[in-house]
N, C-alpha and C positions, 0 to 999 in steps of 0.2 A: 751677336749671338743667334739671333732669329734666323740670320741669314745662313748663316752654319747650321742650323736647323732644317735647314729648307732643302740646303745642298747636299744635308745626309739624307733626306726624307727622299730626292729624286732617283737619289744612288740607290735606296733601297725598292723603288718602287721597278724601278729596270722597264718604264716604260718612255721608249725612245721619240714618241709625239704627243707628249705629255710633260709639262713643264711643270711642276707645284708653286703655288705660290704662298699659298698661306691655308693655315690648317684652323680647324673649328672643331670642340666637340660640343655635342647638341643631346640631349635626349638619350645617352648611353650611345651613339654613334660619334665614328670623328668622320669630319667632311675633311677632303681636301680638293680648296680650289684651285683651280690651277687653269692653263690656256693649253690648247693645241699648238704644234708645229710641226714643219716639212709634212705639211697632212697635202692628199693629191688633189687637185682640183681639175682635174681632166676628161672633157665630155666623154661620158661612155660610149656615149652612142656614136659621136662624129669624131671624138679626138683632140678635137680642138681646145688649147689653151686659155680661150679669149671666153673665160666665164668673170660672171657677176656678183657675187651675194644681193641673196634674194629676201632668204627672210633668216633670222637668229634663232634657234632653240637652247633651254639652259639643259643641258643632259645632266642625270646623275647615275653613275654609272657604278656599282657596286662593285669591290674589288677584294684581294687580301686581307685581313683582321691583322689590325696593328691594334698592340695590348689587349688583344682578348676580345675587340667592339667590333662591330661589323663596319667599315670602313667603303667611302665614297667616293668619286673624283666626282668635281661638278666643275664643268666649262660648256662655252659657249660652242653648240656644233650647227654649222653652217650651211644652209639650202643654197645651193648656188644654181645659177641661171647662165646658160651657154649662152653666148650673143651670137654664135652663126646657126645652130639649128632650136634656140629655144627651147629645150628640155630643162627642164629641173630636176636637181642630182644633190644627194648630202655629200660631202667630205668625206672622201674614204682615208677610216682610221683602220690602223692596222693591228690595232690591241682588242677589238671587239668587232663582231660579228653586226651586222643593219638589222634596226629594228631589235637590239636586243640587250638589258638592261642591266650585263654583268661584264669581266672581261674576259677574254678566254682562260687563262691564268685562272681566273676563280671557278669560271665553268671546271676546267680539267683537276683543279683541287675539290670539290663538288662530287666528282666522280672518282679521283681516289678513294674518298673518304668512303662513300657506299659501297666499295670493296670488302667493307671490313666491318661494315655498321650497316644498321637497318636504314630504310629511309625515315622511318619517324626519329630514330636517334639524331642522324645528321642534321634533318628539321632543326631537331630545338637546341643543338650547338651552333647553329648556322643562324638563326632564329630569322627562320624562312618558311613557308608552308610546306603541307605534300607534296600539295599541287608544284608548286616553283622548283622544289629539288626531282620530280620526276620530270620534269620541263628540262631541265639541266642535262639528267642522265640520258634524255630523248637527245639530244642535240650532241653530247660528249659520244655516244655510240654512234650517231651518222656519221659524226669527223672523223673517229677511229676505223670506220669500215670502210671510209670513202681512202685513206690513208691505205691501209691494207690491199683495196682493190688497184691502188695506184701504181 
């Protein structure tokens, strides 16, 4: 049953390098754990295939509201180390943006929603600050203008 739980929970999350594995609610939030895959591990800088993992960080990464709670992925994301020119580089995933602690999917739902509603209203349906939802709407208009100019 759990695992028919897991394989609706992946279908619905429709993130392709994001596996669930097991889900947790916590504090009025649900976590779900889960690992990466087909994630790139390719030197930015030289190209080169022949990387290392260097160090582990646990990411938790804010996403869609499943029943109503503000809902989490949390997996392990990966510093890897190129062994021909030595750079260290994270994992590029393709569901969220470096350095930043939402997915795009919730960013771009973040920014529908302020279409229509104040930002203090989205705030506290969202139960995020001002600050973090105009942080959102900054970053959701750079992509749409970057889109446009493209």
């Amino acid at each position: 049953m759990l695992s028919c739980l897991i394989m609706e929970l992946n279908d619905i999350l429709e993130i392709r390098q994001f596996k669930g594995l097991r889900l947790e609610r916590k504090a009025g939030e649900i976590l779900v754990w889960g690992k990466l895959k087909d994630v790139e591990s390719v030197c930015p800088r030289c190209g080169e295939e022949a990387v290392k993992p260097h160090q582990y960080y646990e990411k938790r990464v804010r996403h869609l509201s499943i029943l109503n709670q503000p809902t989490y992925l949390c997996f392990i994301h990966t510093l890897q180390r190129c062994l021909a020119c030595n750079r260290h580089f994270m994992e590029k995933v393709n569901f969220m943006d470096s350095q930043r602690q939402y997915t795009r999917v919730y960013e771009r739902h973040v920014y529908e929603m302020c279409r229509g509603q104040s930002i203090s209203r989205v705030a506290e349906m969202e139960h995020l600050s001002r600050d973090e939802v105009k942080g959102l709407l900054k970053k959701s208009w750079f992509r749409a203008t970057e889109k446009s100019s493209a």
